[in-house]
Structure formats: structure tokens, C-alpha cells
KEVOTOR-754994 format. One record per residue: z, y, x of N, C-alpha, C in turn; residue number from 1; residue in three letters. Coordinates in Angstrom, 2 decimals. Atoms other than C-alpha are relative to their C-alpha. Example, Ala and Ser with C-alpha at 12.3 -4.5 7.8 and 13.67 -1.06 7.14 Angstrom:
2
nup, nnorth, neast, caup, canorth, caeast, cup, cnorth, ceast, k, r
0.00, -1.19, 0.89, 7.80, -4.50, 12.30, 0.00, 1.20, 0.90, 1, ALA
-0.06, -1.19, -0.82, 7.14, -1.06, 13.67, 0.73, 1.09, -0.77, 2, SER
END
This chain:
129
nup, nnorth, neast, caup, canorth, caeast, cup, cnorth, ceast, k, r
0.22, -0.90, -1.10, -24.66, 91.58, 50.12, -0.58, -0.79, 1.17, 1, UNK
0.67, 0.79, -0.92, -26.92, 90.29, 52.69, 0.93, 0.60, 1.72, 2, UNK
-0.38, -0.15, -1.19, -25.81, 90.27, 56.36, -0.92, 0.54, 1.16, 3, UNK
0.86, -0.93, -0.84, -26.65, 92.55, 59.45, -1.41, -0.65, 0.06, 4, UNK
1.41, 0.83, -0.25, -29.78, 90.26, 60.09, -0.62, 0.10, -1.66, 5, UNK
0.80, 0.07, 1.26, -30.96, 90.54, 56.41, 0.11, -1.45, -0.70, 6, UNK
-0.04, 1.29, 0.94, -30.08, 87.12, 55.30, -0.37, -0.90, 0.81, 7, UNK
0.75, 1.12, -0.35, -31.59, 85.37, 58.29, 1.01, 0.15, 0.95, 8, UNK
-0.78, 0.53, -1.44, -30.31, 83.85, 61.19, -0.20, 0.84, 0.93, 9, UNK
0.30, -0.92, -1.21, -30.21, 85.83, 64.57, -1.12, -0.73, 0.64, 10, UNK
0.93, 0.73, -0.38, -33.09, 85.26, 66.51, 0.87, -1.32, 1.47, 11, UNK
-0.22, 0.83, -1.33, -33.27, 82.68, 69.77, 0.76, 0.68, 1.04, 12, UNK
-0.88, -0.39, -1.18, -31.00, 83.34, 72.24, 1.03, 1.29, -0.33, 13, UNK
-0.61, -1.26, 0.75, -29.10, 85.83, 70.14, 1.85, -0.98, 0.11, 14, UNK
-1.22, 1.09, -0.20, -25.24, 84.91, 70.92, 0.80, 0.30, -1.70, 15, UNK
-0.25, 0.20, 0.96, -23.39, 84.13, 67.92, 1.79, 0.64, -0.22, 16, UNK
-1.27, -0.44, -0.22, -19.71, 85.50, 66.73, 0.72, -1.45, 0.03, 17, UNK
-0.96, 1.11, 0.04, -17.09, 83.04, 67.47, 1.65, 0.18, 0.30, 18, UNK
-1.12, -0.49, 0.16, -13.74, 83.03, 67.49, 0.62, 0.03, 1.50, 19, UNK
-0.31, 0.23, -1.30, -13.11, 82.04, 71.18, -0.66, 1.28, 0.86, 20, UNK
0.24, -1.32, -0.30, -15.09, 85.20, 72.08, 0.43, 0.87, -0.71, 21, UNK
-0.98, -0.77, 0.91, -13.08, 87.11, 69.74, 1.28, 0.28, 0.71, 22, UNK
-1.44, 0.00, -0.71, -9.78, 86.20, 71.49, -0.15, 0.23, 1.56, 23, UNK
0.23, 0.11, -1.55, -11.33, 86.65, 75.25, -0.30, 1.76, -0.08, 24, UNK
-0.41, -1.31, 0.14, -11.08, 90.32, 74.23, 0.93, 0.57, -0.08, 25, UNK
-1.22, -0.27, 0.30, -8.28, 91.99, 75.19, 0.08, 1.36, 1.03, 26, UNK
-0.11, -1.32, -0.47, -6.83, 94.79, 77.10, -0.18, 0.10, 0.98, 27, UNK
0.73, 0.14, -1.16, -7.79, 93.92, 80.32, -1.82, 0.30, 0.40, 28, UNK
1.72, -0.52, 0.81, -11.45, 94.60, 78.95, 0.02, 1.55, 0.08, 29, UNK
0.39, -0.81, 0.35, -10.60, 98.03, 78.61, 0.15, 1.13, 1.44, 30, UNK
-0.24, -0.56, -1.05, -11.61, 100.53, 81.29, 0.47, 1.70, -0.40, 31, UNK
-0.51, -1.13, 0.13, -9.97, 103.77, 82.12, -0.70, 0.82, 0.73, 32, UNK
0.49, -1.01, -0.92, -11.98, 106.93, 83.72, 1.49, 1.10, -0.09, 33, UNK
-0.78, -0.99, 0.45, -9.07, 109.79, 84.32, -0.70, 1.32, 1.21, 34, UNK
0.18, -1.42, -0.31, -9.64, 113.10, 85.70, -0.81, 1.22, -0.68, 35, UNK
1.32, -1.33, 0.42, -11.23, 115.56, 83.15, 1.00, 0.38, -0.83, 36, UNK
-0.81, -0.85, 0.46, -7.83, 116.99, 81.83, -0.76, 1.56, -0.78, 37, UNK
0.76, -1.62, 1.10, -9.84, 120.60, 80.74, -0.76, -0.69, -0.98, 38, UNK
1.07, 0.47, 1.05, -12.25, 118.42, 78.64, 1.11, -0.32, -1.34, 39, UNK
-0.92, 0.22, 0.64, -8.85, 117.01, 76.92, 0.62, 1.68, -1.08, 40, UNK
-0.46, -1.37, 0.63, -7.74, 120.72, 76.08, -1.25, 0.51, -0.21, 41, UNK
1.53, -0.55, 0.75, -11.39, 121.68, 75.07, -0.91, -0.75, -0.63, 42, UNK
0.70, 1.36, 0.29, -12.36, 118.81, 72.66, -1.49, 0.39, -0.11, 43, UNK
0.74, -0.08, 0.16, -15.06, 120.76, 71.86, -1.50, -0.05, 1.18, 44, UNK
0.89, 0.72, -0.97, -16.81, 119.97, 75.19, -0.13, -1.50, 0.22, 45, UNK
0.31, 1.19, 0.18, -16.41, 116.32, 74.52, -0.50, -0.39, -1.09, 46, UNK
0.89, 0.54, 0.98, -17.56, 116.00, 71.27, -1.34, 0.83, -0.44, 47, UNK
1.16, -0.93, 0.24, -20.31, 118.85, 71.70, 0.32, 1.04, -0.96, 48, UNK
-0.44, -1.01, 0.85, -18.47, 121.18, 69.26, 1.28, -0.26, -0.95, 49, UNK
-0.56, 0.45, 0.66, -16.10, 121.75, 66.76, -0.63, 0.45, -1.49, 50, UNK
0.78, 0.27, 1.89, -18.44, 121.96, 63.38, -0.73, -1.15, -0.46, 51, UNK
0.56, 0.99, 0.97, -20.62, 120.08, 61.02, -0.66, -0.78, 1.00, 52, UNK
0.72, 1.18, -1.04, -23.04, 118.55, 63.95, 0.84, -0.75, 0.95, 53, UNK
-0.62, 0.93, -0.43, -20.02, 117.54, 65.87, 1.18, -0.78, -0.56, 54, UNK
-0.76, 1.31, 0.68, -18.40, 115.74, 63.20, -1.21, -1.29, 0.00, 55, UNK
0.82, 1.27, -0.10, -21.85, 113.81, 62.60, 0.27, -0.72, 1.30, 56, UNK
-0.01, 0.48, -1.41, -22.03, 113.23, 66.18, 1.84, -1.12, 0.05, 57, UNK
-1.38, 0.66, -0.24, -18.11, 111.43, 65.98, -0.63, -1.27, -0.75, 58, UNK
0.45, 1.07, 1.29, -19.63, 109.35, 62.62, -0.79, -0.57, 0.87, 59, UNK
0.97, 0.97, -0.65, -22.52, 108.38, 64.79, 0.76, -1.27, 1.08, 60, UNK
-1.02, 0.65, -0.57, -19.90, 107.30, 67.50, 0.00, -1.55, -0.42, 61, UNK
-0.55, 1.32, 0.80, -18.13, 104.98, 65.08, -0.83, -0.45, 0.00, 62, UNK
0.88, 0.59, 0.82, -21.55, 103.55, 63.48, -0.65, -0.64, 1.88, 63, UNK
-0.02, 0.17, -1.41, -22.59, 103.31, 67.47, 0.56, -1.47, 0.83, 64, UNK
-0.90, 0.75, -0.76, -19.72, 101.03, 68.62, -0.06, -1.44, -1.13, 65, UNK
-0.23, 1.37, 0.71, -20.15, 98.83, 65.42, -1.54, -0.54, 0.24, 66, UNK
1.20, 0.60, -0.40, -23.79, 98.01, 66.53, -0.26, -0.31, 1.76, 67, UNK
-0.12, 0.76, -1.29, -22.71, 97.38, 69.76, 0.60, -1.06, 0.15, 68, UNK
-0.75, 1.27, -0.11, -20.60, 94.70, 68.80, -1.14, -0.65, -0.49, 69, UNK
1.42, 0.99, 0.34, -23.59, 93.36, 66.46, -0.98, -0.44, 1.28, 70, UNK
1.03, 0.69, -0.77, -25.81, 93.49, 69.47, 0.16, -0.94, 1.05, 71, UNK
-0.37, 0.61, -0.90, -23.91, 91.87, 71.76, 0.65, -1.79, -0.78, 72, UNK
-0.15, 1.40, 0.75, -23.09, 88.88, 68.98, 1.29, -0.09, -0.45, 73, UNK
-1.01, 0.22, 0.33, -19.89, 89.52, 68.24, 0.71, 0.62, -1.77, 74, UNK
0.52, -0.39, 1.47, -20.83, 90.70, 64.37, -0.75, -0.23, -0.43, 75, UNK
1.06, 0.24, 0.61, -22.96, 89.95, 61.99, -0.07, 0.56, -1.28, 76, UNK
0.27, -1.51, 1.20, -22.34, 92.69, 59.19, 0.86, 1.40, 0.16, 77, UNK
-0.30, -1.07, 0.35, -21.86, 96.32, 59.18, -0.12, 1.20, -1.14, 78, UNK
0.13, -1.09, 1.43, -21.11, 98.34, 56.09, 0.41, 1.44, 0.21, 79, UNK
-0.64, -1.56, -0.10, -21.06, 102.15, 56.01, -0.42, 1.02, -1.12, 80, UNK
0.04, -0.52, 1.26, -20.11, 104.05, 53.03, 0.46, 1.63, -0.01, 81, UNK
-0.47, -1.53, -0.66, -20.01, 107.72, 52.52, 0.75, 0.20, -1.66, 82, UNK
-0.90, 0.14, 0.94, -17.39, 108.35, 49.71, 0.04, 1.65, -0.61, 83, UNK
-0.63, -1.28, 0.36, -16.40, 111.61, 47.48, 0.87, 0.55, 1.48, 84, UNK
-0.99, -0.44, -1.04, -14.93, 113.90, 49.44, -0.22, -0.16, 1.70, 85, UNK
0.67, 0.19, -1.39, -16.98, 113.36, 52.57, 1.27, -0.82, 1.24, 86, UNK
-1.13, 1.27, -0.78, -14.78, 110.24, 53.58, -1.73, -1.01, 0.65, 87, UNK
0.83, 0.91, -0.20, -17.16, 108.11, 55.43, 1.08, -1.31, 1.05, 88, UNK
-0.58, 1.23, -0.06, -15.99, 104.50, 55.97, -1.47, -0.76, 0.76, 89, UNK
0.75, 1.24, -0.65, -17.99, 101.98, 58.57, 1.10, -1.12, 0.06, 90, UNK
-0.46, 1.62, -0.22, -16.70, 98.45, 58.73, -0.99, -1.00, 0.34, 91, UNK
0.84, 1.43, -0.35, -17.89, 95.46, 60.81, 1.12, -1.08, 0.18, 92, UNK
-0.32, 1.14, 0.23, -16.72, 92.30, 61.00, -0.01, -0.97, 1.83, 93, UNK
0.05, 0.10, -1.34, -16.61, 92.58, 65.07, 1.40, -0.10, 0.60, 94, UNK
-1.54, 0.74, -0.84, -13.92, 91.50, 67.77, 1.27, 1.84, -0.28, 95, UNK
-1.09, -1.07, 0.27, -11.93, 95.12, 66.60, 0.43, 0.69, 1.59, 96, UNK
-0.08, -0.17, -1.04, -10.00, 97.02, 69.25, 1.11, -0.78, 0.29, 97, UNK
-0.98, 1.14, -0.53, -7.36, 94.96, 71.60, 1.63, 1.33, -0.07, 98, UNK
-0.53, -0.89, 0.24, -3.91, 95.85, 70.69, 1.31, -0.56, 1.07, 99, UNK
-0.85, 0.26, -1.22, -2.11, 94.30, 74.06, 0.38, 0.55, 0.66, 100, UNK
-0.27, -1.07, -1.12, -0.42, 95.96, 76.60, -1.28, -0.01, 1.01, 101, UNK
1.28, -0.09, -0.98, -3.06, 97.72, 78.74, 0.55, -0.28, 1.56, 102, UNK
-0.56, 0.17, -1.00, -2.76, 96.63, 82.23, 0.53, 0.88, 1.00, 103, UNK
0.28, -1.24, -0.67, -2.99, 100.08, 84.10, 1.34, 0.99, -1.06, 104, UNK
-1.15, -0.63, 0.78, -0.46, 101.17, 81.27, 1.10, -0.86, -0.51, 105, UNK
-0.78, 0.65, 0.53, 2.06, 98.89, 80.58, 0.66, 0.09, -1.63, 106, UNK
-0.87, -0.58, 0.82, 3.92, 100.59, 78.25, -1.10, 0.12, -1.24, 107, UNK
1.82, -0.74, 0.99, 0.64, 101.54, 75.96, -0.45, -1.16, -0.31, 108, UNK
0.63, 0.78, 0.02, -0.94, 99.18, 73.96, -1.56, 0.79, 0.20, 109, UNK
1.21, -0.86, -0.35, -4.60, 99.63, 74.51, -0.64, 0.72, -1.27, 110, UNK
0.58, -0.73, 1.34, -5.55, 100.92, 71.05, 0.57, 1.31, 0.87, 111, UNK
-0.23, -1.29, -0.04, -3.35, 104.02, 71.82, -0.66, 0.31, 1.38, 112, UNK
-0.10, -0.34, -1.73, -4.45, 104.02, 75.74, -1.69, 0.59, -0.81, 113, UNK
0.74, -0.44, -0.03, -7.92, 103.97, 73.74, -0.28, 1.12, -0.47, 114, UNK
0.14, -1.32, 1.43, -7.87, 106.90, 70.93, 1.27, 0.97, 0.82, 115, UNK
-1.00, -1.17, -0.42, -5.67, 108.95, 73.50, -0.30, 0.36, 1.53, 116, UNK
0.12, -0.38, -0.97, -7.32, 108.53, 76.87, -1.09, 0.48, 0.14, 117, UNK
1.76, 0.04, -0.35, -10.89, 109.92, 77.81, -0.59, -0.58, 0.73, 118, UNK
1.08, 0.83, -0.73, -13.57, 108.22, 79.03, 0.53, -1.63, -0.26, 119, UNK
-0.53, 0.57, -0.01, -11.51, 105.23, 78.02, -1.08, -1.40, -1.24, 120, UNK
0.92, 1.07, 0.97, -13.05, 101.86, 75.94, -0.79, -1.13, 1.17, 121, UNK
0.85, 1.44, -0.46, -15.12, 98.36, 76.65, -1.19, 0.90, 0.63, 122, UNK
0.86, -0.09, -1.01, -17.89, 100.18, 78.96, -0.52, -0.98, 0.74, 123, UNK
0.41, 0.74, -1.13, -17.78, 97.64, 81.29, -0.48, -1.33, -0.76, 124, UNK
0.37, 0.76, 0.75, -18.58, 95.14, 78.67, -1.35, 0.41, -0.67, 125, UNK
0.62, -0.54, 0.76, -21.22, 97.45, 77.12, -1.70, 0.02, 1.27, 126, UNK
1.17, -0.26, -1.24, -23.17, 97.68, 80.86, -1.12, -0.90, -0.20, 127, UNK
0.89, 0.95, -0.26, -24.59, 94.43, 80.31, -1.33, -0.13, -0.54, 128, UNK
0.81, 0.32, 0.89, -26.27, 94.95, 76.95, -1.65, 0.73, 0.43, 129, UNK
END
């Protein structure tokens, strides 16, 4: 299986995954927007619906966030498999999400602060690319 780059090296100035940028990811990384409570009780205004185009639209998401880690260097393969049963599976090989206490939430690690708050995730990491 060849790797995101096709077998070749990243180009010049392309940053590389490493493990020390791996671990400089954490929950302090992750920002919080709050105030859109009605969007929360009407998912279907955050994900643009609730049918077939806004499930793609979620899949894209996922496939989205794993080529944002590639572009930013912190991956270098993403696999995405669509299975019986309309299971679709992406996997990269990127810094994952941080599963520390979030700072703004103590109590919360940031996985759940992320997959439970809106507007919530690395943004501020994402501005740069």
C-alpha cells in the first residue's frame, strides 16, 4: 500500500510527522465556540439535513479532518473504505483527538468536550494552513 504521497517523499518544506509534534497536541489545542443551543436541538441545521446528502456531507467531514492532519504534516496515510452495509471507515495515521482534561472543562476530557460541544475542535490550529 503506498503512502498518502504515492510512495514519494513530501515535497520541500513539507513538515514531517513526528512524534514530539504528536505529543504537543493536547487539550489545550482545542477551541470552544458556545452559544448556538437551537442549532444543538436542530441537528439538522448543522449538518444541512437529516438524509442521504447530509450523511455524505458528515463522511466528507471525517475524510476532511484526516487531510488536514496530512496537510499540515502530521500524517502520511489515509485509508477510506466503504464496507457492506454502508459502513464507511477512514483511518489516518495522524496526531488523533486529545483525550486530556479540557481546560475550559475540567471535568470533560476533550474527546467528549469535542463530539458533544458545537463549534468545538483544533480550528485554531487549522487557521494557519
Amino acid at each position: 500500500m503506498n503512502d498518502l504521497f504515492g510512495g514519494r517523499r513530501p515535497q520541500k518544506g513539507a513538515a514531517s510527522v513526528t512524534p514530539a509534534a504528536a505529543a504537543s497536541y493536547s487539550a489545550k489545542d482545542i477551541e470552544v465556540l458556545e452559544g448556538l443551543e437551537p442549532v444543538r436541538r436542530r441537528p439538522g441545521m448543522y449538518i444541512g439535513g437529516t438524509d442521504e446528502n447530509a450523511l455524505h456531507h458528515l463522511a466528507a467531514e471525517v475524510l476532511d479532518n484526516a487531510m488536514d492532519e496530512a496537510v499540515a504534516g502530521h500524517a502520511d496515510r489515509i485509508e477510506v473504505t466503504l464496507e457492506a452495509g454502508n459502513w464507511l471507515t477512514v483511518r489516518d495515521n495522524g496526531r488523533g483527538i486529545p483525550t486530556d482534561p479540557h481546560p475550559r472543562f475540567p471535568k470533560l476530557s476533550a474527546l467528549e468536550v469535542i463530539l458533544t460541544t458545537l463549534h468545538s475542535g483544533g480550528q485554531v490550529l487549522r487557521q494557519g494552513l
